[in-house]
Backbone as JSON Lines, residues from 0, in Angstrom:
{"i":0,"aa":"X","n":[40.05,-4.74,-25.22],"ca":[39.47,-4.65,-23.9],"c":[40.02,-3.42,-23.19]}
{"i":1,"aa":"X","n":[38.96,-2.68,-22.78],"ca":[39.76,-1.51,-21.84],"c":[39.25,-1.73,-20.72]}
{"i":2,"aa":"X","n":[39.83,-0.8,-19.92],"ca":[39.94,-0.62,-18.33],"c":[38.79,0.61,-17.99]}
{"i":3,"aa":"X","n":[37.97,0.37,-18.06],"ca":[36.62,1.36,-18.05],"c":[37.07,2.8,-17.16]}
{"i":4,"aa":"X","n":[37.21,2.72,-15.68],"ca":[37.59,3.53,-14.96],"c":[38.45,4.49,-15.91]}
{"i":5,"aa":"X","n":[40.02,3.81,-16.13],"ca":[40.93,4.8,-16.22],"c":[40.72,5.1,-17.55]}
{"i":6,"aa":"X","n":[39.67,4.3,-18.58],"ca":[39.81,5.42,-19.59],"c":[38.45,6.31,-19.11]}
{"i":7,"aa":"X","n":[37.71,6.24,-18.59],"ca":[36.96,7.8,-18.43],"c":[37.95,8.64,-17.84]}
{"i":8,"aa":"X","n":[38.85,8.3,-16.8],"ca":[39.24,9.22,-15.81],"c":[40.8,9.76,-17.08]}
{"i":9,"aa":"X","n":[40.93,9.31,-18.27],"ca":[42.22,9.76,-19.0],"c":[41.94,10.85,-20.0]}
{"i":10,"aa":"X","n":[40.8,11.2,-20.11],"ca":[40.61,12.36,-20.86],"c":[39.29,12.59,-21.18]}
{"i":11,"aa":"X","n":[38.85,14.25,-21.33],"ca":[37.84,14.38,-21.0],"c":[37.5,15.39,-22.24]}
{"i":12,"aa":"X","n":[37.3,14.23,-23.92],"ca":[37.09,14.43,-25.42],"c":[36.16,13.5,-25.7]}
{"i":13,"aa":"X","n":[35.61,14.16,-27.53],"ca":[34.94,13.86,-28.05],"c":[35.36,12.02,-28.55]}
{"i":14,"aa":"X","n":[36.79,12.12,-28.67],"ca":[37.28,11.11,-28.97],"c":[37.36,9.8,-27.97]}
{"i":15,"aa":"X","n":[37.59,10.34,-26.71],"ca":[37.44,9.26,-25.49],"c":[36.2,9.08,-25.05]}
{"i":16,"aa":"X","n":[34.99,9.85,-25.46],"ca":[33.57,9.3,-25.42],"c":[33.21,8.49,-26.18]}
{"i":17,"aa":"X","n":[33.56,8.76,-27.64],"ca":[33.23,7.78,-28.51],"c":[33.64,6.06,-28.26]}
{"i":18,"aa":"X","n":[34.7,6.44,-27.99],"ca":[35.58,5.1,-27.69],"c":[35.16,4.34,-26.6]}
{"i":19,"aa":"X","n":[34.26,4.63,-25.71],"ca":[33.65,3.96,-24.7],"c":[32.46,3.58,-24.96]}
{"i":20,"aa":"X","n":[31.76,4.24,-25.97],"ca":[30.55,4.44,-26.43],"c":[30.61,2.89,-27.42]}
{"i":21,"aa":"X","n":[31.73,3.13,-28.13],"ca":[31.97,1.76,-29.08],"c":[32.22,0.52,-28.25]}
{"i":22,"aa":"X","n":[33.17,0.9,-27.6],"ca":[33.47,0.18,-26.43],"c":[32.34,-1.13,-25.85]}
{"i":23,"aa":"X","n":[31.27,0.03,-25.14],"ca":[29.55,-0.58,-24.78],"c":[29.15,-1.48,-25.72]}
{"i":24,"aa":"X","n":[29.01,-0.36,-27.01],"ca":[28.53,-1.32,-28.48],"c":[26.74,-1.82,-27.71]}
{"i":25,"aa":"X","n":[27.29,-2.96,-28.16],"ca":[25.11,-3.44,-27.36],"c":[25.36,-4.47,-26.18]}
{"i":26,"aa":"X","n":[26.29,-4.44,-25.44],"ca":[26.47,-4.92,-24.12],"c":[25.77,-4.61,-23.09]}
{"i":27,"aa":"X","n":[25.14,-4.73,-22.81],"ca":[23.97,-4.37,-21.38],"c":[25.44,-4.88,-19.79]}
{"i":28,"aa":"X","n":[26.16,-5.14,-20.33],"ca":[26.57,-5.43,-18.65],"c":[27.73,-4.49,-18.8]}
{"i":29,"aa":"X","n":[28.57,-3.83,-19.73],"ca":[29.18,-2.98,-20.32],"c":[28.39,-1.7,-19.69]}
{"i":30,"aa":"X","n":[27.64,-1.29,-20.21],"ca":[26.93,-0.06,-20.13],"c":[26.73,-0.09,-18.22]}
{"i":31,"aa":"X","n":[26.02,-1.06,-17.99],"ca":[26.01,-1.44,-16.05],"c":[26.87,-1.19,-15.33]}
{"i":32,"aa":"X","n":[28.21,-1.27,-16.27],"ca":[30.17,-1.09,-15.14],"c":[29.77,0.75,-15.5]}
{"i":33,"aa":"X","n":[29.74,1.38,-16.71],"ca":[29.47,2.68,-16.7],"c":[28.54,3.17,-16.1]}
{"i":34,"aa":"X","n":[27.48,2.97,-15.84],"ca":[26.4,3.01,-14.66],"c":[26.96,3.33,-13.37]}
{"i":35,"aa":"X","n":[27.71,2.24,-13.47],"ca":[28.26,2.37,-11.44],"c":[29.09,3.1,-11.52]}
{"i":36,"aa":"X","n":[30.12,3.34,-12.73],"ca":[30.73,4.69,-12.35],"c":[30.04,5.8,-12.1]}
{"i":37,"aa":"X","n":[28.88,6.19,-12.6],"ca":[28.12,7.17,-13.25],"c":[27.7,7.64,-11.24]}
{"i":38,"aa":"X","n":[27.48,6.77,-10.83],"ca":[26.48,7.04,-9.86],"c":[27.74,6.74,-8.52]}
{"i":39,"aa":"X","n":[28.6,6.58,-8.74],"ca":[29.44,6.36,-7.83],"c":[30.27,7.53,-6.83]}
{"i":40,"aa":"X","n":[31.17,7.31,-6.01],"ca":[31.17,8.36,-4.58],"c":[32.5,9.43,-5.41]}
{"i":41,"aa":"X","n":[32.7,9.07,-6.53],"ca":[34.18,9.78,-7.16],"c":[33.78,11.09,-8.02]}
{"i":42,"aa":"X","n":[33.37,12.32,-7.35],"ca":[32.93,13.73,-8.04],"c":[33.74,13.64,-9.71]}
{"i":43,"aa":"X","n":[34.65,13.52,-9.74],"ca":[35.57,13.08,-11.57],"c":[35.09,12.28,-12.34]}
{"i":44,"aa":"X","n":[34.65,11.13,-11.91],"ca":[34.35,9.67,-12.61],"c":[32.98,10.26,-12.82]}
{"i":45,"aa":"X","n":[31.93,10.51,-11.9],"ca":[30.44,10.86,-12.41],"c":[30.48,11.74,-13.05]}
{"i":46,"aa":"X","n":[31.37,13.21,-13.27],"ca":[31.56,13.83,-14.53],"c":[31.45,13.29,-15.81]}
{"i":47,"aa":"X","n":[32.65,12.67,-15.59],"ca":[33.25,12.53,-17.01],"c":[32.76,10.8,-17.64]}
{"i":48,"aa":"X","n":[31.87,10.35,-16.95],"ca":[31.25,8.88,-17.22],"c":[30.04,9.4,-17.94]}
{"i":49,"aa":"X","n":[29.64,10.28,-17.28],"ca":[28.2,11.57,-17.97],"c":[27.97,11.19,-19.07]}
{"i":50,"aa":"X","n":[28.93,11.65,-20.33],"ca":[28.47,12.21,-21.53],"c":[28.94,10.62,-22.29]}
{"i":51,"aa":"X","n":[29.71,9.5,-22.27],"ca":[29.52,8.25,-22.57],"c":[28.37,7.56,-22.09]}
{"i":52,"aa":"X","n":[28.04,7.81,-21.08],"ca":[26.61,7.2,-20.66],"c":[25.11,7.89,-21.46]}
{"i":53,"aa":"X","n":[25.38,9.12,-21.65],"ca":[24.1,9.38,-22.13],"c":[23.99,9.21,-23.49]}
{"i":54,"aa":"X","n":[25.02,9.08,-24.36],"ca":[25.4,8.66,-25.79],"c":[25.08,6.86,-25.87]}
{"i":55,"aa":"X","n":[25.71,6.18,-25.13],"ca":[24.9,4.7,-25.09],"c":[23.54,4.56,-24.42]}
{"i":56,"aa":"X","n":[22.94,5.31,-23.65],"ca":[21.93,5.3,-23.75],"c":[20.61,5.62,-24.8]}
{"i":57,"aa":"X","n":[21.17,7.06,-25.45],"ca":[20.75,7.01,-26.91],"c":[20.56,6.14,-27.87]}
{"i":58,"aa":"X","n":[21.57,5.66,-27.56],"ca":[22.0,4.37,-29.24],"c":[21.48,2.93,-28.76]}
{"i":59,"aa":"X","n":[21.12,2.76,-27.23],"ca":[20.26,1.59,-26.42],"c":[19.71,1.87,-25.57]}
{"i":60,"aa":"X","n":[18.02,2.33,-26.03],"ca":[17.31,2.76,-25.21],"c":[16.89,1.84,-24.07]}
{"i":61,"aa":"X","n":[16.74,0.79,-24.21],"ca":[16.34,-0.29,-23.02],"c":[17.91,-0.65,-22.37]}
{"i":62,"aa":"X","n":[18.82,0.08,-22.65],"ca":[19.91,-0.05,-21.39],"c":[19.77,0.61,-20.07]}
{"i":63,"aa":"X","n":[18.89,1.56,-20.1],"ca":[19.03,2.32,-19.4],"c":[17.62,2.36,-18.23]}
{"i":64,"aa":"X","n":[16.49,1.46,-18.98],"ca":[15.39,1.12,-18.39],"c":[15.71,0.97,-16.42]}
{"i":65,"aa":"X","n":[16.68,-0.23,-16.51],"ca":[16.67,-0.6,-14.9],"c":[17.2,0.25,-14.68]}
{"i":66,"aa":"X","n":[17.97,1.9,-15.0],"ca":[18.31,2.73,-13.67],"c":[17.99,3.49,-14.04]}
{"i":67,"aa":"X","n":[16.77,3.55,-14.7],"ca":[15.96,5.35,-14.15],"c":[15.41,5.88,-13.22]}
{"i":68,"aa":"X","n":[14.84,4.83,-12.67],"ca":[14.77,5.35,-10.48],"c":[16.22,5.72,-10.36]}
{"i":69,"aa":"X","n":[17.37,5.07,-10.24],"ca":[18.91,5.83,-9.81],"c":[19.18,7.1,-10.38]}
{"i":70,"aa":"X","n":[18.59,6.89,-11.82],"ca":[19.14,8.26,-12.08],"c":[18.42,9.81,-12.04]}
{"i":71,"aa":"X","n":[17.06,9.2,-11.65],"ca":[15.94,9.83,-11.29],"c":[16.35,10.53,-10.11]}
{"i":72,"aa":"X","n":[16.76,9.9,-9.11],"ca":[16.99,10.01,-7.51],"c":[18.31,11.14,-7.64]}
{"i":73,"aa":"X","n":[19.17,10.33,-8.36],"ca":[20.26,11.08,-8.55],"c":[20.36,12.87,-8.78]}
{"i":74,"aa":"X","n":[19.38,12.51,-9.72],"ca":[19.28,13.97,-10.02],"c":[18.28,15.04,-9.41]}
{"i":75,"aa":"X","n":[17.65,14.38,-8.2],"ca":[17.32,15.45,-7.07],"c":[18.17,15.7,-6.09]}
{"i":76,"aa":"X","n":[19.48,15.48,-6.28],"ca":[20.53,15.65,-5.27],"c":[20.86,17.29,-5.58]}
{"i":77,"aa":"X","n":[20.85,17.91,-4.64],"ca":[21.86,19.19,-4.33],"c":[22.69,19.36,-4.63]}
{"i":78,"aa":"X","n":[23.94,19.21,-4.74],"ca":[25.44,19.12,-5.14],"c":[25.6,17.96,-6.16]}
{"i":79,"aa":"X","n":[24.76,17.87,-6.91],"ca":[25.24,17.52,-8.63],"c":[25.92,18.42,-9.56]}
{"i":80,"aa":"X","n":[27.18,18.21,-10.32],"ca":[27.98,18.49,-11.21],"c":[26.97,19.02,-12.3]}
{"i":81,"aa":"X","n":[26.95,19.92,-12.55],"ca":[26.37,20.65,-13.82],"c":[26.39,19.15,-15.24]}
{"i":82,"aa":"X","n":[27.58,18.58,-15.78],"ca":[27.66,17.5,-16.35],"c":[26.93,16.32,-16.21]}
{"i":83,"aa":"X","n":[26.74,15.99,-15.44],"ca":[25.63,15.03,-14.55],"c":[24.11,15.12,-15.03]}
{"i":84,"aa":"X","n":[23.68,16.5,-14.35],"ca":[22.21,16.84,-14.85],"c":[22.75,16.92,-16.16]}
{"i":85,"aa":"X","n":[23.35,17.68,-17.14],"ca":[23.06,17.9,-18.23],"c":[23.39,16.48,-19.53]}
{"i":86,"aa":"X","n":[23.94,15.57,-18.9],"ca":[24.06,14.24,-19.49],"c":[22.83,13.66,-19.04]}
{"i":87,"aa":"X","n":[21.99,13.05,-17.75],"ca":[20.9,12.77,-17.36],"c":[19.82,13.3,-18.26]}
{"i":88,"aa":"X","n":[19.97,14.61,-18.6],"ca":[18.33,15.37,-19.06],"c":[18.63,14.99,-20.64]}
{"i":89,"aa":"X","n":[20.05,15.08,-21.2],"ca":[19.93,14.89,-22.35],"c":[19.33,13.61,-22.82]}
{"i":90,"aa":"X","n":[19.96,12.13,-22.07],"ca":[19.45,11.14,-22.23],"c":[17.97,10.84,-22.2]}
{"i":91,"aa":"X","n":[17.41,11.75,-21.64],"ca":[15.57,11.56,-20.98],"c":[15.0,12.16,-21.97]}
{"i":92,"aa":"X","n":[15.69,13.2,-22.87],"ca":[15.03,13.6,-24.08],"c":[14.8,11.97,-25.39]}
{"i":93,"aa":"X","n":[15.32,11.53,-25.01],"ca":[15.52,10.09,-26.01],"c":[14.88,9.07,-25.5]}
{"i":94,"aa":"X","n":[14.08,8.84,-24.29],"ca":[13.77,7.9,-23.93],"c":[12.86,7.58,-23.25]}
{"i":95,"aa":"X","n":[12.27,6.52,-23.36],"ca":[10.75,6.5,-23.01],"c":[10.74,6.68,-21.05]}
{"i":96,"aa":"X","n":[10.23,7.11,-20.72],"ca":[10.02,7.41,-19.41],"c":[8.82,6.39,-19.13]}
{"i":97,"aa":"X","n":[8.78,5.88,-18.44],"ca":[7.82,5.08,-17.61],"c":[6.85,6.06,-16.7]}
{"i":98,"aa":"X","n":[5.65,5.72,-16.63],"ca":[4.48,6.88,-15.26],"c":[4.86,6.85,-14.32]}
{"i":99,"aa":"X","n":[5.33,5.96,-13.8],"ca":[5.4,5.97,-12.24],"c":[6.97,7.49,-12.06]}
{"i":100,"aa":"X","n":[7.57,7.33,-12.59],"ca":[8.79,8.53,-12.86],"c":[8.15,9.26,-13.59]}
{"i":101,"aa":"X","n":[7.41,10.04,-14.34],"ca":[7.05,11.1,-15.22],"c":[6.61,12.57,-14.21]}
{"i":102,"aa":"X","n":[6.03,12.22,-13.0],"ca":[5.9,13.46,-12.59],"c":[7.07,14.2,-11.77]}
{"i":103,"aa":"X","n":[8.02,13.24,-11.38],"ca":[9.24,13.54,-11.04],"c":[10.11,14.62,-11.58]}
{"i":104,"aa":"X","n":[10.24,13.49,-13.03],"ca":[10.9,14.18,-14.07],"c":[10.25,15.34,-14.77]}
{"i":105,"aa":"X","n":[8.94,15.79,-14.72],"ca":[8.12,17.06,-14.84],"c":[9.06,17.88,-13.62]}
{"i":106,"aa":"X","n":[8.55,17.72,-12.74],"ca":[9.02,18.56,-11.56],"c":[10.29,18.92,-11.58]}
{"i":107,"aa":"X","n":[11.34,18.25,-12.0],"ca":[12.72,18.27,-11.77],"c":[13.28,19.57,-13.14]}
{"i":108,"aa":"X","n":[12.21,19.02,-14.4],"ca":[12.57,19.61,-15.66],"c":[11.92,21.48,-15.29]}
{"i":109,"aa":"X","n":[10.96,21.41,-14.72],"ca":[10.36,22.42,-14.82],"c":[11.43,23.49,-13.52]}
{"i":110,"aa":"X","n":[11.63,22.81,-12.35],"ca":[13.15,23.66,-11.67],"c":[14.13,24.14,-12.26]}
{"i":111,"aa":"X","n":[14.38,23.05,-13.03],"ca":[15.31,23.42,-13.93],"c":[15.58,24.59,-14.97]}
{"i":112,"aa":"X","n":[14.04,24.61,-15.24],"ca":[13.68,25.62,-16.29],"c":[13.74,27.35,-15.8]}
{"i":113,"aa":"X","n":[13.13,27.31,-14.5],"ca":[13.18,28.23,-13.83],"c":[13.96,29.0,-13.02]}
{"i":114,"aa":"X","n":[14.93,28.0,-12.6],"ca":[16.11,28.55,-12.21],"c":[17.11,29.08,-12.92]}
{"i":115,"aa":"X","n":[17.14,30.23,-11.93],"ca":[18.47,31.42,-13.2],"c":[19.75,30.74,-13.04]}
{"i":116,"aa":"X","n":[19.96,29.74,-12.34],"ca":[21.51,29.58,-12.05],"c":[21.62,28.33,-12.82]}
{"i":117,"aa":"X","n":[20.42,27.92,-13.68],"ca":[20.68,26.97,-14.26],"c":[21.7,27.19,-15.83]}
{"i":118,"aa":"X","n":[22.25,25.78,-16.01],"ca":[23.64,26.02,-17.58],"c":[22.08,26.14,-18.56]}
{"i":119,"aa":"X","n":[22.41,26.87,-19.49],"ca":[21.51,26.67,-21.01],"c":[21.23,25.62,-21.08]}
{"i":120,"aa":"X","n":[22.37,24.73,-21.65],"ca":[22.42,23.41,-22.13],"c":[21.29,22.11,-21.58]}
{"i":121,"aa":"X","n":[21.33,22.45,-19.51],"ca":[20.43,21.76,-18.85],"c":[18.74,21.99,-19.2]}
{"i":122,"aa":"X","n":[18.78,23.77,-19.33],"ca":[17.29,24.11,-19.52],"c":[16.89,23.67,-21.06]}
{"i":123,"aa":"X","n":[17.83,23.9,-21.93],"ca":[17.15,23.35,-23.37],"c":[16.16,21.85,-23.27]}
{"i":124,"aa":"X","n":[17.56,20.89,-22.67],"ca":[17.13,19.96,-22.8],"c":[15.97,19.3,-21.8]}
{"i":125,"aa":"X","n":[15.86,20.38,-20.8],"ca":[14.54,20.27,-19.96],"c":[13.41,20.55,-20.94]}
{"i":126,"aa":"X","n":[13.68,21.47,-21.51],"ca":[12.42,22.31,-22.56],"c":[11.88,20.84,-23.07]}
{"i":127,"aa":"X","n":[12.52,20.66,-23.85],"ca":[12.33,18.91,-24.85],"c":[11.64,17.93,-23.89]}
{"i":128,"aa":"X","n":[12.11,17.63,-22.82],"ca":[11.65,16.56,-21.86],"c":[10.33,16.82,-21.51]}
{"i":129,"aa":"X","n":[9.96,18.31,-21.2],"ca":[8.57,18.58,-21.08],"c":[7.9,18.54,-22.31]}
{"i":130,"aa":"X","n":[8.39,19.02,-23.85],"ca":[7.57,18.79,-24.44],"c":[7.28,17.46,-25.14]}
{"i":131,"aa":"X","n":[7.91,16.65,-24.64],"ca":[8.18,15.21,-24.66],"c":[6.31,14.78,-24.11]}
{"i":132,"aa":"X","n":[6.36,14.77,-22.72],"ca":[5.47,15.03,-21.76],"c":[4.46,15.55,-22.07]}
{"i":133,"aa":"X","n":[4.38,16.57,-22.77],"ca":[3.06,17.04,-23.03],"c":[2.15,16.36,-23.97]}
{"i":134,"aa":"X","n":[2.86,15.78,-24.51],"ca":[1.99,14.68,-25.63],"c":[0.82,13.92,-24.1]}
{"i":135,"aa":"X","n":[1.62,13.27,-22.97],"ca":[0.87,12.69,-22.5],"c":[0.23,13.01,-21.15]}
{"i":136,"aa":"X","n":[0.61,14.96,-20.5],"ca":[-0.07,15.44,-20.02],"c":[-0.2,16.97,-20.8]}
{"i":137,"aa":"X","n":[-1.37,17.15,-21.32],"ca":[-1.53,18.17,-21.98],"c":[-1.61,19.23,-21.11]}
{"i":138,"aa":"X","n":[-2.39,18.79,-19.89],"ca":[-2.25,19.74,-18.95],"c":[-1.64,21.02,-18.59]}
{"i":139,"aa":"X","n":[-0.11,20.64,-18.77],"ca":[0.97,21.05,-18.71],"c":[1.82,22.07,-20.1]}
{"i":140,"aa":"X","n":[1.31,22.11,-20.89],"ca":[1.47,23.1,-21.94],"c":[1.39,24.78,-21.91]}
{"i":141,"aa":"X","n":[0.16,24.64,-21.33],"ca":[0.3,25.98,-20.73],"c":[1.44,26.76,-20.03]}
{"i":142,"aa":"X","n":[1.45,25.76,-18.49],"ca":[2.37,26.1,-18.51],"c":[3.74,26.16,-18.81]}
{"i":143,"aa":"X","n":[4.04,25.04,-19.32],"ca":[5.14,24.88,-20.58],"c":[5.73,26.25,-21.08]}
{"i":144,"aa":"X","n":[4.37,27.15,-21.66],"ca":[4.06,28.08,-22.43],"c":[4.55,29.18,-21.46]}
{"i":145,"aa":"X","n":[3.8,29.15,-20.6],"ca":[4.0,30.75,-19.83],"c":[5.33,30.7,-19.12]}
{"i":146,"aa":"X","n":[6.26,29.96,-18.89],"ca":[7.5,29.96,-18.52],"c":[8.5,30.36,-19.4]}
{"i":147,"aa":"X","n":[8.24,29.73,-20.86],"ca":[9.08,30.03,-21.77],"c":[8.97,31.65,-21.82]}
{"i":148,"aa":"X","n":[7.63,32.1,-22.55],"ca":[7.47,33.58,-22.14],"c":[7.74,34.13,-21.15]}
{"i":149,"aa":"X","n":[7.19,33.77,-20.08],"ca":[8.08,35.02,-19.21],"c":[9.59,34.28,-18.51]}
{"i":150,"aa":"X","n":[10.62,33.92,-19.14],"ca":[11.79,33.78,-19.21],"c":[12.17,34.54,-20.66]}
{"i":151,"aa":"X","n":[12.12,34.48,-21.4],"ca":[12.09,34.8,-22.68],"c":[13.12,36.05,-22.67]}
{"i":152,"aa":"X","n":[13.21,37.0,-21.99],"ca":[13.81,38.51,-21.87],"c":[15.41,37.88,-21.2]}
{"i":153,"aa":"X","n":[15.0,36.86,-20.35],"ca":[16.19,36.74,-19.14],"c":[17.29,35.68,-19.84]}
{"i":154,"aa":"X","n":[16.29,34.63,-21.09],"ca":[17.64,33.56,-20.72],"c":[18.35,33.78,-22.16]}
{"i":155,"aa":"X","n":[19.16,32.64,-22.55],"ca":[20.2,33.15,-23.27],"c":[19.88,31.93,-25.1]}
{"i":156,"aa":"X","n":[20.21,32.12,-25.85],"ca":[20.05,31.84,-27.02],"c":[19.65,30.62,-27.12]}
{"i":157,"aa":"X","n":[20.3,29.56,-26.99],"ca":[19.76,28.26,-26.43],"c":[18.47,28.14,-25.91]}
{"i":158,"aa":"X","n":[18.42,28.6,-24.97],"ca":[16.65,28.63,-24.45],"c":[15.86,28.85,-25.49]}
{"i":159,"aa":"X","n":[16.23,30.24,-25.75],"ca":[15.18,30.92,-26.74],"c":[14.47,30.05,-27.87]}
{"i":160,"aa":"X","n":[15.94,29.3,-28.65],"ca":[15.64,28.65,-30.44],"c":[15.35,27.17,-29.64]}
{"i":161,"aa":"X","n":[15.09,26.59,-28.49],"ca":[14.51,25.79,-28.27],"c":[13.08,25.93,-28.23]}
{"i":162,"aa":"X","n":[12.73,26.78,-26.86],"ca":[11.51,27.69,-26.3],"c":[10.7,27.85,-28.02]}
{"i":163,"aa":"X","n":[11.26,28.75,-29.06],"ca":[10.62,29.27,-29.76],"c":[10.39,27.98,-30.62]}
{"i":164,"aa":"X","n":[11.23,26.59,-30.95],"ca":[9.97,25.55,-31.56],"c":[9.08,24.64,-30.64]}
{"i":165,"aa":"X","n":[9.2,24.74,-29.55],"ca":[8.15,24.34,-28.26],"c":[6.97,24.91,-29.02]}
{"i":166,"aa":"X","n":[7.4,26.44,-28.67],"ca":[5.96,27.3,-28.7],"c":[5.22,26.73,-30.15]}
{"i":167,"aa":"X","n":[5.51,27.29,-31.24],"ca":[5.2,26.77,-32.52],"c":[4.46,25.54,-32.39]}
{"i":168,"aa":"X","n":[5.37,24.04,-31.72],"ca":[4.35,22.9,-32.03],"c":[3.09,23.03,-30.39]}
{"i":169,"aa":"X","n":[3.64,23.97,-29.29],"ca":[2.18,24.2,-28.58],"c":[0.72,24.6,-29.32]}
């Protein structure tokens, strides 16, 4: 049995993610105490709860069902931790999004995409989320398309070898 808090807040490794991650295992009320850290008033704890949360969310996709409005919301906040969005977007690449959130998460992915001050890591995994999306608004391919291109000169390697199998299955 661990102490959820102080082991996120005791180190910030591959090894102390895992271990929380095992930790969860297929506990739905497990994953819920990491939740409330996740979203909670402590700038450290929503860091570093990040990348265990989006790893059990992977490995239990219906854990994460009841807080995708929270984490939806969450991640139109202003002063989010780079770790945050980029644990959030990674998880949304894995998981079924519901309609009533899909144009959100369009909107949010596509800022993301466009902004220069955004980390690689966030825009890759925006790339994916839209082309996630495009299966079920085709609409949106295009421009999918013309962003990647005209970013293409500006962003950095990551983008690119994402961007460039987007384009391919566009």
């Amino acid at each position: 049995m661990i102490k959820l808090k102080s082991k996120i807040l005791s180190g910030h490794n591959k090894a102390t993610c895992d271990e929380i991650v095992h930790w969860i295992g297929t506990n739905q009320a497990r994953f819920d105490e990491l939740m409330r850290h996740f979203i909670s008033g402590d700038k450290l704890l929503r860091q570093r709860a990040g990348w265990p949360l989006s790893y059990s969310a992977i490995a239990n996709p219906g854990f994460i069902k009841k807080h995708l409005g929270i984490l939806i919301a969450n991640l139109k906040k202003k002063d989010l931790h780079d770790a945050e969005k980029r644990n959030t977007i990674r998880l949304l690449q894995e998981v079924h999004i519901p309609e009533k959130f899909q144009g959100d998460v369009m909107n949010i992915c596509f800022d993301f995409i466009i902004s220069p001050e955004e980390k690689p890591a966030i825009k890759a995994f925006s790339l994916t989320v839209l082309e996630n999306l495009s299966t079920i608004y085709p609409d949106i391919k295009a421009e999918l398309k013309t962003i990647i291109e005209d970013r293409w000169e500006f962003e950095t390697a990551a983008f690119r070898a994402r961007g460039r199998k987007i384009l391919k299955k566009l």
